[in-house]
PDB file with one MODEL, atoms N, CA, C and O in Angstrom:
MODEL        1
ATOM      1  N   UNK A   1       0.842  -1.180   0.000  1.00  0.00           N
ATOM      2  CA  UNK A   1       0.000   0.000   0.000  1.00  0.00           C
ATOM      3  C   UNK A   1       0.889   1.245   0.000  1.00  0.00           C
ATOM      4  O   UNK A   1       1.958   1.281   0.609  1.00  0.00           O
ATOM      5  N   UNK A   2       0.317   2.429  -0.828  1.00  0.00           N
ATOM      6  CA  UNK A   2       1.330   3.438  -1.193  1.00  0.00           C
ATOM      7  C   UNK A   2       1.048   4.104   0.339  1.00  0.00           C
ATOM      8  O   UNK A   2       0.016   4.060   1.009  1.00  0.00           O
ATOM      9  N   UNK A   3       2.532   4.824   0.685  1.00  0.00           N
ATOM     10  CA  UNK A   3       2.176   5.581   1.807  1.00  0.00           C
ATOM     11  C   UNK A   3       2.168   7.175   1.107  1.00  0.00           C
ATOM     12  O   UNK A   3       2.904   7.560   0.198  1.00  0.00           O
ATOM     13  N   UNK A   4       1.069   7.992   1.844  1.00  0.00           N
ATOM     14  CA  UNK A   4       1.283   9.322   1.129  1.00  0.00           C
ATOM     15  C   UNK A   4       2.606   9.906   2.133  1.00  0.00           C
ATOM     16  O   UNK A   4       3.021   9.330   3.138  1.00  0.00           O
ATOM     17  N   UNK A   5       3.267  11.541   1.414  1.00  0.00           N
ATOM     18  CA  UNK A   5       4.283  11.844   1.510  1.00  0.00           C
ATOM     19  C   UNK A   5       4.798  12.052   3.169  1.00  0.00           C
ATOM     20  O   UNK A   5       5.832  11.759   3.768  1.00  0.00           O
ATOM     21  N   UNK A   6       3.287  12.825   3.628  1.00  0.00           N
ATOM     22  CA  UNK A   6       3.173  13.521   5.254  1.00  0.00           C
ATOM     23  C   UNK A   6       3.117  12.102   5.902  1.00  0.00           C
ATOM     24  O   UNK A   6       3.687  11.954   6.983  1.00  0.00           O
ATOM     25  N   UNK A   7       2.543  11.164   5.387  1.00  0.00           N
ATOM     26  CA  UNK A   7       2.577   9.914   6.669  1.00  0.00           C
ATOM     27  C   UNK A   7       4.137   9.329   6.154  1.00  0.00           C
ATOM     28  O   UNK A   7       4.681  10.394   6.446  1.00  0.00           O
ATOM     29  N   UNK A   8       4.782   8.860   5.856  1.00  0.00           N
ATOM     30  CA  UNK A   8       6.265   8.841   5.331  1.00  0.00           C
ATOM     31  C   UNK A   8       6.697   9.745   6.265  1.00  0.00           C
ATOM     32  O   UNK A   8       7.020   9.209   7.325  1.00  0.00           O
ATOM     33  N   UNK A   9       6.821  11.040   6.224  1.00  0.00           N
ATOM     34  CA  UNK A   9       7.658  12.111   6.966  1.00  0.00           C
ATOM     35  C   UNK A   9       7.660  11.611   8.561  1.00  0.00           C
ATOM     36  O   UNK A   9       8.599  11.416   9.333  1.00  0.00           O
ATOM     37  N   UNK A  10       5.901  11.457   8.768  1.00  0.00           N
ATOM     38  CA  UNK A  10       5.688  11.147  10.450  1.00  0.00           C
ATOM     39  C   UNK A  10       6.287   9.863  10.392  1.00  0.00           C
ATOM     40  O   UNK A  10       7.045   9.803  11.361  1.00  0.00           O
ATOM     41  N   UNK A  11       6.322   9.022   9.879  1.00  0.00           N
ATOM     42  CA  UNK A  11       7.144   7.551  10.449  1.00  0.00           C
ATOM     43  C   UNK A  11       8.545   7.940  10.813  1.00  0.00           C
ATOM     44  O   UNK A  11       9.111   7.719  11.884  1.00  0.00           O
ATOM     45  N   UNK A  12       9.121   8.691   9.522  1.00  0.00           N
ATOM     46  CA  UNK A  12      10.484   8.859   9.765  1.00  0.00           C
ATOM     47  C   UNK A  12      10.706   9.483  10.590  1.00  0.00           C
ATOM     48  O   UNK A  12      11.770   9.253  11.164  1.00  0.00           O
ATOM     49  N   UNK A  13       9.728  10.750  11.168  1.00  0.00           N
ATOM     50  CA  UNK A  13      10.050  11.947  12.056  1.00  0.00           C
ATOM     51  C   UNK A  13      10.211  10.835  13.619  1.00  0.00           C
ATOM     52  O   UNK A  13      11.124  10.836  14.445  1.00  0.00           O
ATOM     53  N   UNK A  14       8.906   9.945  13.573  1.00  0.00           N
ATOM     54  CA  UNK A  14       9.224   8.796  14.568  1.00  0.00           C
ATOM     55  C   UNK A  14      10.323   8.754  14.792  1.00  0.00           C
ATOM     56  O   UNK A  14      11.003   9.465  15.532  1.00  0.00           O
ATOM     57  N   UNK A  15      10.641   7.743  14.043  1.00  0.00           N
ATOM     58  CA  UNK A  15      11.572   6.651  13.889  1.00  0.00           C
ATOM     59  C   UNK A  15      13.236   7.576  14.385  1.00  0.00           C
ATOM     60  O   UNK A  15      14.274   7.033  14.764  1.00  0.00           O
ATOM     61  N   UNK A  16      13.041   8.709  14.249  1.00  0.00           N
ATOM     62  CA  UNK A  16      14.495   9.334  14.199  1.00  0.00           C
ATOM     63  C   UNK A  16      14.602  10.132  16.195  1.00  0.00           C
ATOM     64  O   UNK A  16      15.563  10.618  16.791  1.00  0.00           O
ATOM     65  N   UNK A  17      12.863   9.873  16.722  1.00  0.00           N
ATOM     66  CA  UNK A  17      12.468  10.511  17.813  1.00  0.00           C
ATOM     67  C   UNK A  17      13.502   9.482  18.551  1.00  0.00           C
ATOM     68  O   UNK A  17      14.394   9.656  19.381  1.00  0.00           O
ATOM     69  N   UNK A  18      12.966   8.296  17.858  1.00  0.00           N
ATOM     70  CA  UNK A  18      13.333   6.789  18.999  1.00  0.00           C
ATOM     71  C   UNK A  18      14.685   6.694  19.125  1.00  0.00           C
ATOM     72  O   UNK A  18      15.058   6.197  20.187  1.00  0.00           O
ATOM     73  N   UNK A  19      15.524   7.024  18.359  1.00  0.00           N
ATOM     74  CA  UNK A  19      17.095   6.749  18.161  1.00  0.00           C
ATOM     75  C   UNK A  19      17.788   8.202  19.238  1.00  0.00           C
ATOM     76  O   UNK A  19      18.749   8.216  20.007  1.00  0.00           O
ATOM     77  N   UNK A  20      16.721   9.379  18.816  1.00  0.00           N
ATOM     78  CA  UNK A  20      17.307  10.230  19.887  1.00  0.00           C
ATOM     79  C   UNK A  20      17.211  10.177  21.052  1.00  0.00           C
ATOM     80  O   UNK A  20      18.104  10.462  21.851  1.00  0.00           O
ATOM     81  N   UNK A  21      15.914   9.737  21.354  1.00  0.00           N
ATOM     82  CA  UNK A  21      15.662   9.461  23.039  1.00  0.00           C
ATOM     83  C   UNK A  21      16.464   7.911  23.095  1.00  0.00           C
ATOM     84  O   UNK A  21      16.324   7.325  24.169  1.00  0.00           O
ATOM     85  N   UNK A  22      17.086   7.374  22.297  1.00  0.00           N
ATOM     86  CA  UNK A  22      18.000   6.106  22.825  1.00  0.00           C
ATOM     87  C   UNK A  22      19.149   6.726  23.238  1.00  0.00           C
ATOM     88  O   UNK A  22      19.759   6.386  24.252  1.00  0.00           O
ATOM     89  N   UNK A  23      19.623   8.010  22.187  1.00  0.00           N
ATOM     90  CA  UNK A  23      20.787   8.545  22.954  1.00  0.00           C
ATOM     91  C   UNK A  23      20.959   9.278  23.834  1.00  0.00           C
ATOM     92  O   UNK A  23      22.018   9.288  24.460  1.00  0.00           O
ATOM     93  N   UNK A  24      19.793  10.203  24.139  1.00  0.00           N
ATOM     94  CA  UNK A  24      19.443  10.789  25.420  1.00  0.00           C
ATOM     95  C   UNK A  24      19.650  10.017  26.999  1.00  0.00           C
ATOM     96  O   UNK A  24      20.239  10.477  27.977  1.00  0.00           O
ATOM     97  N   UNK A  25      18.747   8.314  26.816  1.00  0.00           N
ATOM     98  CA  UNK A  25      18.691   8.195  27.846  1.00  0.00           C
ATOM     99  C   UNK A  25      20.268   7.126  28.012  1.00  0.00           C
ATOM    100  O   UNK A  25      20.563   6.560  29.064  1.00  0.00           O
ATOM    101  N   UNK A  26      20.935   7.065  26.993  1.00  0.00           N
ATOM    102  CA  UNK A  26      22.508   6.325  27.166  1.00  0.00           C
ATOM    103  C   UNK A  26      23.013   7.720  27.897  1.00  0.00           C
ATOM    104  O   UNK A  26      23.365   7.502  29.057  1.00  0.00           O
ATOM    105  N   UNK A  27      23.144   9.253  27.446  1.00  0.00           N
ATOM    106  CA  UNK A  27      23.540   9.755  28.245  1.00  0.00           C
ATOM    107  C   UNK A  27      23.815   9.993  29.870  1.00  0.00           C
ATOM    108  O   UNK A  27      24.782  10.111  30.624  1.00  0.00           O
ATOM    109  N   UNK A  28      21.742   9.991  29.970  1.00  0.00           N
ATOM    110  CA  UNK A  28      21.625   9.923  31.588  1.00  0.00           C
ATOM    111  C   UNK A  28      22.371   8.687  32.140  1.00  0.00           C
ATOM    112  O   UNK A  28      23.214   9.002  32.979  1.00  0.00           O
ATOM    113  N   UNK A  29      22.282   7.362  31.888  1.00  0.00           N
ATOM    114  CA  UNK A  29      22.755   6.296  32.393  1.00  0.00           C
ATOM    115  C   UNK A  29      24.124   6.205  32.093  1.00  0.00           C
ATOM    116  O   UNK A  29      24.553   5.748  33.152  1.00  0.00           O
ATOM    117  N   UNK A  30      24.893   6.310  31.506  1.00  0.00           N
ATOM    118  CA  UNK A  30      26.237   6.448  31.404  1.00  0.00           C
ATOM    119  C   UNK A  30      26.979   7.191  32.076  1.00  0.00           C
ATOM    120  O   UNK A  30      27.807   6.936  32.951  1.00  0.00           O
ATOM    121  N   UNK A  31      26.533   8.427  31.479  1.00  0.00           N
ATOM    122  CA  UNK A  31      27.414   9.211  31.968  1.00  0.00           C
ATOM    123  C   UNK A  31      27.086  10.264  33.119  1.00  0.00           C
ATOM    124  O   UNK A  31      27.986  10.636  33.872  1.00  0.00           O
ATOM    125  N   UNK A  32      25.606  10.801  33.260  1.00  0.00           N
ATOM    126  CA  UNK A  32      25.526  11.442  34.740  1.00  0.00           C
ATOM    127  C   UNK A  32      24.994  10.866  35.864  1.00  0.00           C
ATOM    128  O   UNK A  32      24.832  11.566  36.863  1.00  0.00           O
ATOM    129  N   UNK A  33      24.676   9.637  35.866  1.00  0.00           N
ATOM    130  CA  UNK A  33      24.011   9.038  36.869  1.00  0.00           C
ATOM    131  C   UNK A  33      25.320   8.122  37.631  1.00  0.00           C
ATOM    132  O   UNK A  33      25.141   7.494  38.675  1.00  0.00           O
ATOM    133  N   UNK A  34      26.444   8.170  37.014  1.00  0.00           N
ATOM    134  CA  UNK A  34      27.592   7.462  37.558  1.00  0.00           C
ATOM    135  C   UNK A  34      28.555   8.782  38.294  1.00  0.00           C
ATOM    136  O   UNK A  34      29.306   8.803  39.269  1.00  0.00           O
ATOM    137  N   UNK A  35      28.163   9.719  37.406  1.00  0.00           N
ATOM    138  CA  UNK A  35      28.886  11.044  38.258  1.00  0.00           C
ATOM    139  C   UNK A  35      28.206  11.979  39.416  1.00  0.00           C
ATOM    140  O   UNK A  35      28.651  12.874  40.133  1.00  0.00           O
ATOM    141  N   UNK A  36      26.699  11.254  39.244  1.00  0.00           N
ATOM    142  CA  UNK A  36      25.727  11.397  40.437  1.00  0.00           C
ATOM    143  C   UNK A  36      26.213  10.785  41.520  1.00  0.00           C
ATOM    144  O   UNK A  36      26.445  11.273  42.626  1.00  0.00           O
ATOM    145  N   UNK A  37      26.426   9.141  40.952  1.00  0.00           N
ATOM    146  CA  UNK A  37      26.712   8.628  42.578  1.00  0.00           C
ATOM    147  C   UNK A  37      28.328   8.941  42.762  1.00  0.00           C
ATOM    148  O   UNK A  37      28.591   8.514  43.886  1.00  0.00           O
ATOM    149  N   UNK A  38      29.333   9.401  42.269  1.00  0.00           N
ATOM    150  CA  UNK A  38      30.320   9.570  43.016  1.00  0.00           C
ATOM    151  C   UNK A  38      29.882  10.714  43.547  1.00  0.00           C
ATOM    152  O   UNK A  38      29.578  10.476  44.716  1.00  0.00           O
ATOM    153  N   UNK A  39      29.622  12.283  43.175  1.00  0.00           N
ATOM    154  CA  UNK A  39      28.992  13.101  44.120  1.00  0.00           C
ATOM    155  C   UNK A  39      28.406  13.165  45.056  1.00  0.00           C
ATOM    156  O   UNK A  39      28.620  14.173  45.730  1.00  0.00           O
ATOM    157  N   UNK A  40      27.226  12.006  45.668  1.00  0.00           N
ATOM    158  CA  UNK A  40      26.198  11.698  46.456  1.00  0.00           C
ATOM    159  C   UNK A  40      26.625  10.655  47.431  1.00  0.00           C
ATOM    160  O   UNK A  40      26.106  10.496  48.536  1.00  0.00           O
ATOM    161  N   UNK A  41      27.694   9.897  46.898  1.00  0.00           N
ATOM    162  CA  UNK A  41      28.457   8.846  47.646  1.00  0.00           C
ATOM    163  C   UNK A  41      28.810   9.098  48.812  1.00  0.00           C
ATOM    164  O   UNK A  41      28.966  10.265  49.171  1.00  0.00           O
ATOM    165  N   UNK A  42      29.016   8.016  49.669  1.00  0.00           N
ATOM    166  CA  UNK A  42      29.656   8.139  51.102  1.00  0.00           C
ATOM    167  C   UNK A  42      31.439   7.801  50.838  1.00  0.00           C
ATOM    168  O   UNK A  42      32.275   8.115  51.685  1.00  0.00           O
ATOM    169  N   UNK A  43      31.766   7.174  49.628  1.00  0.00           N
ATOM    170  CA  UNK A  43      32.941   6.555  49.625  1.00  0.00           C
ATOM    171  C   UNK A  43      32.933   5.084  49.003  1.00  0.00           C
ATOM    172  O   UNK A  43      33.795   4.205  49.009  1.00  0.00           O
ATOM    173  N   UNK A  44      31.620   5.137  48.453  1.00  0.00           N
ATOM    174  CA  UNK A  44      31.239   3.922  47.356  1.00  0.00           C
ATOM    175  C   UNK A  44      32.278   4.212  46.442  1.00  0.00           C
ATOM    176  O   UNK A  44      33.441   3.849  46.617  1.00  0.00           O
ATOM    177  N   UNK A  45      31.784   5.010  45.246  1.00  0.00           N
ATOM    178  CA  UNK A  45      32.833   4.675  44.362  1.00  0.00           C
ATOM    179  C   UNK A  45      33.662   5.591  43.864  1.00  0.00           C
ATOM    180  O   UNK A  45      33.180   6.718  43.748  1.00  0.00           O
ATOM    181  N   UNK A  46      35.105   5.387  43.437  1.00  0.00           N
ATOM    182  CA  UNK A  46      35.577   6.279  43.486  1.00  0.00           C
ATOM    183  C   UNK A  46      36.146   7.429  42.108  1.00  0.00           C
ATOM    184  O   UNK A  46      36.447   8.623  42.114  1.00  0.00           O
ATOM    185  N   UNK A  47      36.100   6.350  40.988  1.00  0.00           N
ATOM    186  CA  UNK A  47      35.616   7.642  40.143  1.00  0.00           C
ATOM    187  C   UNK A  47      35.095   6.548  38.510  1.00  0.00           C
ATOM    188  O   UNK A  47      35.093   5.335  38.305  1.00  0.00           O
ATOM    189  N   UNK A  48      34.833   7.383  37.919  1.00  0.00           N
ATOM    190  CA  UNK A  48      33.894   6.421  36.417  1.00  0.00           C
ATOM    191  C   UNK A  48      34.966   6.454  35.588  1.00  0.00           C
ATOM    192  O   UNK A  48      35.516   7.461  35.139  1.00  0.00           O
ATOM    193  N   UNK A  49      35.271   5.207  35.382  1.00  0.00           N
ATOM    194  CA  UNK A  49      36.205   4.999  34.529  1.00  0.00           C
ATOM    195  C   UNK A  49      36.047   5.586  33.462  1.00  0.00           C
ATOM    196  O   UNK A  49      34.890   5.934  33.227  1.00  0.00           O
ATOM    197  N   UNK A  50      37.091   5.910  32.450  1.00  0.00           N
ATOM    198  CA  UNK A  50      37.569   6.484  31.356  1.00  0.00           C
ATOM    199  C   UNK A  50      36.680   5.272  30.062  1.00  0.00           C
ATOM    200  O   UNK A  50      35.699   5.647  29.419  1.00  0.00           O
ATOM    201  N   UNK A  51      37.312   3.814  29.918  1.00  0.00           N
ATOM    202  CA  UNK A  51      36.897   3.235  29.518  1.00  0.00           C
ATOM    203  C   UNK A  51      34.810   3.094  29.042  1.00  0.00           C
ATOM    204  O   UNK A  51      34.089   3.024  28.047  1.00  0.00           O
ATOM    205  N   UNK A  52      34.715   3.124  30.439  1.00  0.00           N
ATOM    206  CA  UNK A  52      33.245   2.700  30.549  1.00  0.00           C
ATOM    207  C   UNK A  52      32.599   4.118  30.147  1.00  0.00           C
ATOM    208  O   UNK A  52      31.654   4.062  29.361  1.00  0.00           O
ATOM    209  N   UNK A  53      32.997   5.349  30.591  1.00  0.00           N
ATOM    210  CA  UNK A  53      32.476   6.436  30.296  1.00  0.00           C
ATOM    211  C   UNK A  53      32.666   6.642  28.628  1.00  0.00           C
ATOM    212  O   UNK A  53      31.648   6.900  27.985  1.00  0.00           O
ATOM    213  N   UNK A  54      33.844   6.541  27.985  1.00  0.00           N
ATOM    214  CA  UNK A  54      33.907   6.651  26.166  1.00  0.00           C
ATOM    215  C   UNK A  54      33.134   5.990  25.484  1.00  0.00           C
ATOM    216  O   UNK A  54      32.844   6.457  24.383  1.00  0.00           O
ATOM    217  N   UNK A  55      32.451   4.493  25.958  1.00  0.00           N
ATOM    218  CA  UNK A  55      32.042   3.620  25.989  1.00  0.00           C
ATOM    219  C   UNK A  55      30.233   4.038  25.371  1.00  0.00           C
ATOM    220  O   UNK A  55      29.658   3.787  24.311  1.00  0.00           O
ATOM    221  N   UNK A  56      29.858   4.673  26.476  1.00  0.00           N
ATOM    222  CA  UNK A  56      28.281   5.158  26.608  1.00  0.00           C
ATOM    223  C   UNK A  56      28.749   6.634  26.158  1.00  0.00           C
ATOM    224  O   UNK A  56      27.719   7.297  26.282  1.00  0.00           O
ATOM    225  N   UNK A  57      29.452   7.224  25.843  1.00  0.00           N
ATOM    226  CA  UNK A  57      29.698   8.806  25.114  1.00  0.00           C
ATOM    227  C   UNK A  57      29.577   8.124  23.381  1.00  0.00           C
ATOM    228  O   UNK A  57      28.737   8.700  22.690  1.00  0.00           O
ATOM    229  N   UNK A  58      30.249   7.129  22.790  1.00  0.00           N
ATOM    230  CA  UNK A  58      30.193   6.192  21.825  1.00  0.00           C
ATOM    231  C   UNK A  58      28.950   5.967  21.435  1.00  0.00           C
ATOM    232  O   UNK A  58      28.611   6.210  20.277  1.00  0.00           O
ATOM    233  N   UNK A  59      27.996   5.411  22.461  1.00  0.00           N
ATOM    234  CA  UNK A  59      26.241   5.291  22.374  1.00  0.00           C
ATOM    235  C   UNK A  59      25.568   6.062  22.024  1.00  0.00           C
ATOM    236  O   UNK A  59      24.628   5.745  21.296  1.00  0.00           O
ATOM    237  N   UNK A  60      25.789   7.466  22.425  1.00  0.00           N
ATOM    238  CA  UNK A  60      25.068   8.346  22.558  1.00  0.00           C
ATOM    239  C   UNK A  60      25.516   9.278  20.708  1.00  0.00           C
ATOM    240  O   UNK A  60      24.662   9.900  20.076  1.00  0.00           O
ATOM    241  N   UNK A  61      26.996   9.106  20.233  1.00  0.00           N
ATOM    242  CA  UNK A  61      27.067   9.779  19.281  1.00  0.00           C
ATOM    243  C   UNK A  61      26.930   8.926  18.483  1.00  0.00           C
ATOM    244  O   UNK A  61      27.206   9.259  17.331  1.00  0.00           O
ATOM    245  N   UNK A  62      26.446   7.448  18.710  1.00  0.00           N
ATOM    246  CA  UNK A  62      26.193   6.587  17.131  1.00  0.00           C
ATOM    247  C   UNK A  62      24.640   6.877  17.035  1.00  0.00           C
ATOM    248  O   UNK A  62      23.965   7.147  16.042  1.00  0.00           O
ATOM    249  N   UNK A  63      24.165   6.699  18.766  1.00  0.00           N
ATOM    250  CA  UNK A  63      22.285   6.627  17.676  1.00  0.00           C
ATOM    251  C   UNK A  63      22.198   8.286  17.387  1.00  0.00           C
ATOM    252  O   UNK A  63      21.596   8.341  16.314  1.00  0.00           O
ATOM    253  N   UNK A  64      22.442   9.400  17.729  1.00  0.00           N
ATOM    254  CA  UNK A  64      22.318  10.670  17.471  1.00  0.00           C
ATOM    255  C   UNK A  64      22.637  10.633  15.737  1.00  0.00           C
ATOM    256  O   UNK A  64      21.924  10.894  14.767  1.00  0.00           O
ATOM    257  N   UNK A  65      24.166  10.146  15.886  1.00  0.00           N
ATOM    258  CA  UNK A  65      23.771  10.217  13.867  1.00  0.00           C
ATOM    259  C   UNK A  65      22.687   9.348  13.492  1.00  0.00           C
ATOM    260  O   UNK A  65      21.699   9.727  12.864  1.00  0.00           O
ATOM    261  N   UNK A  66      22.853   8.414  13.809  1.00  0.00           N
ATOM    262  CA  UNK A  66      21.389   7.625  12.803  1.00  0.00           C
ATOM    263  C   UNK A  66      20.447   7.924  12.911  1.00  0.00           C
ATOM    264  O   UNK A  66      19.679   7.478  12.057  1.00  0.00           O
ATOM    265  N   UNK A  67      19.856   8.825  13.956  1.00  0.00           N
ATOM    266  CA  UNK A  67      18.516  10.038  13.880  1.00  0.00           C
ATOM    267  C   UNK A  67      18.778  11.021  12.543  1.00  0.00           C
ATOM    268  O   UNK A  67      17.924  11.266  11.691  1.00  0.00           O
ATOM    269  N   UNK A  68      20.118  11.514  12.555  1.00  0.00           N
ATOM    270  CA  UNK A  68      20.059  12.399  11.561  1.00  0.00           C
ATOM    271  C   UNK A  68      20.247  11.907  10.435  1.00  0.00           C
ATOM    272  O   UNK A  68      19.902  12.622   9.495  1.00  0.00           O
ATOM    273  N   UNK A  69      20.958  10.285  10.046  1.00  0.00           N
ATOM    274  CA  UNK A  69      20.632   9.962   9.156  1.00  0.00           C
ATOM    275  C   UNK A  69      19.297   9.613   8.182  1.00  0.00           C
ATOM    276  O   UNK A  69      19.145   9.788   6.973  1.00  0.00           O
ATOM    277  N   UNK A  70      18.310   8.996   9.297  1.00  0.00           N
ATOM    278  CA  UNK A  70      17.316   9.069   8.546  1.00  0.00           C
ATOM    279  C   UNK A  70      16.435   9.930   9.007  1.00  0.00           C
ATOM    280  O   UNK A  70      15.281   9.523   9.131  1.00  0.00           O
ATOM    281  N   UNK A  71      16.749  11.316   9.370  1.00  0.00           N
ATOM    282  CA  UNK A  71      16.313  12.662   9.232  1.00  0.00           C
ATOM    283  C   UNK A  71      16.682  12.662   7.749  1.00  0.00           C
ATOM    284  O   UNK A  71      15.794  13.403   7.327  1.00  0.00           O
ATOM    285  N   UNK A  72      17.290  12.376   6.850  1.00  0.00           N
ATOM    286  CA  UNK A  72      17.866  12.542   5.448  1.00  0.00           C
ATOM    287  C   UNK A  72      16.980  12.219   4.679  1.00  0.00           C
ATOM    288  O   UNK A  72      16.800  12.942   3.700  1.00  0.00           O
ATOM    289  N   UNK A  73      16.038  10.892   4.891  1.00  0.00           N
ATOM    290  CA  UNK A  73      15.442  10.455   4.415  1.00  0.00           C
ATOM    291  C   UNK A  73      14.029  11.198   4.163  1.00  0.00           C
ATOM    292  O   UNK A  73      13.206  10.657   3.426  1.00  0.00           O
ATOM    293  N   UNK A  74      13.758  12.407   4.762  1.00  0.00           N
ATOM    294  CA  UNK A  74      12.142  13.066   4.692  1.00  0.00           C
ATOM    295  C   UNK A  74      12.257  13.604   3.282  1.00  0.00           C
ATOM    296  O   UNK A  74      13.261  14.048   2.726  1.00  0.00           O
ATOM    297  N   UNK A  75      11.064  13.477   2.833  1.00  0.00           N
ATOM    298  CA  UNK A  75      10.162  13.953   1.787  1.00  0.00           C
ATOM    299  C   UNK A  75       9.938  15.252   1.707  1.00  0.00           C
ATOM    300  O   UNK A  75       9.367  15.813   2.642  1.00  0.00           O
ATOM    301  N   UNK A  76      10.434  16.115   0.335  1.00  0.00           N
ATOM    302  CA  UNK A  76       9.809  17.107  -0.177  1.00  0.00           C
ATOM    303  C   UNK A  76       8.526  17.132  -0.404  1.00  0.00           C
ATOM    304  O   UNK A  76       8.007  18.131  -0.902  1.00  0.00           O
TER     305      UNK A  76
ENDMDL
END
């Protein structure tokens, strides 16, 4: 079934929502909710690794492009 142009746009406009709020919420969980608990800590932990932090910074700038990639994809 043909899709018209505006329902095309809204799937994609979707579809590009979901990849950003994937990288949004890799942000919160990666990277400030680990620099929450060393701030809030009693002496739990003592700092967020380098590794694990590039790691979820990595997450956050792969699905952000593939939002804007198929941001590419909308219809004139």
């Amino acid at each position: 079934m043909a899709v018209g142009k505006t329902a095309w746009n809204e799937r994609i406009k979707l579809l590009a929502g979901l990849f950003q709020s994937a990288a949004t919420t890799s942000f919160a969980v990666g990277l400030l909710a680990p620099m929450a608990a060393k701030v809030y800590s009693s002496g739990g932990i003592d700092a967020v690794p380098l590794g694990f932090a590039a790691a979820w910074l990595g997450a956050v700038v792969l699905f952000h492009g593939v939002a804007q990639i198929i941001l590419a994809r909308l219809r004139d």
